[in-house]
MINU-348755 format. One record per residue (C-alpha): x, y, z. Coordinates in steps of 0.02 Angstrom, whole numbers, plus 32768, in hexadecimal, padded with zeros to 4 digits. Example, Ala and Ser with C-alpha at 12.3 -4.5 7.8 and 13.67 -1.06 7.14 Angstrom:
! residues 2
82677F1F8186/82AC7FCB8165/
***
This chain:
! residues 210
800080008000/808B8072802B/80CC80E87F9A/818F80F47F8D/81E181568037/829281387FF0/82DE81F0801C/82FA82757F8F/83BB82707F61/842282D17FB7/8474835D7F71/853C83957FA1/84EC84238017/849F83918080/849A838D8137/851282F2817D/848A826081A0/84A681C78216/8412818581A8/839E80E781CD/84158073822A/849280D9827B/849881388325/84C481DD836F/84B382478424/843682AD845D/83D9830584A4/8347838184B7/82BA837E843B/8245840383EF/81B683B38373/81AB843A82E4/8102841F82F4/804F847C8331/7FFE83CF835C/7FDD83C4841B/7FA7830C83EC/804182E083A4/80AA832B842B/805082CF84D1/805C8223845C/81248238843A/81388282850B/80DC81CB8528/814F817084AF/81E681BF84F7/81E481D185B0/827382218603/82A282908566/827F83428562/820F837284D1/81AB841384B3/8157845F841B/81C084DA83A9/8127855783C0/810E85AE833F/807485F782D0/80BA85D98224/80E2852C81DD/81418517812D/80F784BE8091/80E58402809C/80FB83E07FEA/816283407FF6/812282B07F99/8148823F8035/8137822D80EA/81EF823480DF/820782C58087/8166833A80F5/81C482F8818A/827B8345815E/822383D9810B/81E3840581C0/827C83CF821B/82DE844A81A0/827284D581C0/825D84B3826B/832C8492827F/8314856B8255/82B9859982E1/82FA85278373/837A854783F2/8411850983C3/843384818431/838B842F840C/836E83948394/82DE83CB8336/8264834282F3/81F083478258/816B82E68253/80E982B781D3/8073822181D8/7FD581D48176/7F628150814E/7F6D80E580CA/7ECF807F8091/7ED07FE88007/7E42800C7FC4/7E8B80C67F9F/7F0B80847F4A/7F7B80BB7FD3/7F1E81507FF2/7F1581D58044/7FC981C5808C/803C82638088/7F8882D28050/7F30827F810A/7F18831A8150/7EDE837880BC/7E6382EE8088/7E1F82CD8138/7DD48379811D/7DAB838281E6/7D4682DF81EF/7DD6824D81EF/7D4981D88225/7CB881FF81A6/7D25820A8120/7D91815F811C/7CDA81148147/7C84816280B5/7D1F8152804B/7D1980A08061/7C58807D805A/7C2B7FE1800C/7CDB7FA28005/7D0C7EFF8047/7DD77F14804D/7DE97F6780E3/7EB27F6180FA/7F0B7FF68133/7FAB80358183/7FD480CB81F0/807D810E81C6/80F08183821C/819A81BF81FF/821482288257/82A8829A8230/830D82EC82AD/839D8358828B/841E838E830C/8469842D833A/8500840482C0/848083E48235/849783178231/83F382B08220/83B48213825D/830B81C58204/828981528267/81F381108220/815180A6827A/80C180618218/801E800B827B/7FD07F808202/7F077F698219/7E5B7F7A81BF/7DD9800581CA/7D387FD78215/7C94800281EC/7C6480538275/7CAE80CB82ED/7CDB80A283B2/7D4080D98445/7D71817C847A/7E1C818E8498/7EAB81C8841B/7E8382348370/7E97822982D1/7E4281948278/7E5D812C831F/7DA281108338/7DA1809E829C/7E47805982AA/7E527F9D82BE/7F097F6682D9/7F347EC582B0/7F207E408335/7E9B7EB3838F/7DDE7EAD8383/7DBF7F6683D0/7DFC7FF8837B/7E7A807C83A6/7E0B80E883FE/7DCC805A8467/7E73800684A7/7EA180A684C0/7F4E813C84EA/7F9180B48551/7F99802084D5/7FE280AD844E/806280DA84B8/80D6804B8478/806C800383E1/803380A48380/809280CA82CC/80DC81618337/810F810983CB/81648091835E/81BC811482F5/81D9817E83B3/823280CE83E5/829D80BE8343/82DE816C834D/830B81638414/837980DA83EC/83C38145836A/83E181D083C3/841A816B8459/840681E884F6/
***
């Protein structure tokens, strides 16, 4: 389902990456991000690590054609704007439905159109291939400009109904694999270590070794 994350080339002006596999030292984080969500899920993910939002009004132009590429074009941006001891993570994260053809991934936000829930439901009216995938990645760039990459996906199926209360997003109607209640039912706790983010949050801390 997943379109091609594979990151853009990298030109000779290139900040010095540790990439997918290898580790630096860190750290205090700032999310270049707005999302008050997205912040209390990575403080869950990451306890004992110091991370605060970049607070700011603006936000630059996610035009990336991945979740790769929306999460270093924050990071960048954000990289601009943060003290200069800080690691400063981008993140960007989606849904991906089967049915869509892989939609509406990178565009999630945008296509949700305020109403995650009644729009994957009426999106996929009628269909009977349910399969879909949560995705998050993660770049973080250091105060000397190096990068480390994480990413987290969360396999499942969209149900037909919505139930539970707890998380955001498309949770209500997210079935993970292996579960019979959605997201929203089982709730922050079970997303703490299971989630697409929390995976992703776990990749990167062992990156970043602090």
């Amino acid at each position: 389902m997943a379109g091609d994350r594979r990151d853009p080339e990298q030109g000779a002006s290139a900040p010095p990456r540790t990439g997918h596999g290898q580790a630096t030292d860190c750290c205090k984080l700032v999310l270049a991000s707005g999302n008050a969500h997205k912040l209390e899920e990575l403080r869950r993910a990451l306890p004992g690590l110091e991370i605060e939002l970049l607070g700011r009004d603006d936000a630059p132009v996610e035009d990336g054609a991945t979740f790769e590429e929306n999460a270093r074009i924050k990071a960048r941006w954000g990289r601009l704007h943060a003290p200069a001891d800080a690691w400063v993570v981008g993140e960007d994260s989606g849904i991906e439905a089967a049915a869509l053809g892989g939609r509406p991934g990178v565009r999630t936000a945008r296509w949700a159109a305020g109403d995650p829930v009644g729009r994957m439901v009426a999106a996929l009216a009628g269909r009977e291939d349910r399969r879909a995938r949560y995705v998050c990645v993660l770049v973080a760039i250091g105060p000397e400009g190096e990068e480390v990459v994480a990413e987290g996906a969360l396999e499942g199926m969209i149900a037909r109904e919505a139930s539970g209360s707890e998380g955001f997003g498309f949770d209500p109607v997210f079935l993970p694999d292996g579960e019979t209640d959605t997201v929203a039912v089982l709730g922050n706790g079970w997303k703490e270590t299971r989630s697409h983010r929390a995976k992703a949050a776990a990749e990167l801390r062992r990156r970043l070794r602090p």
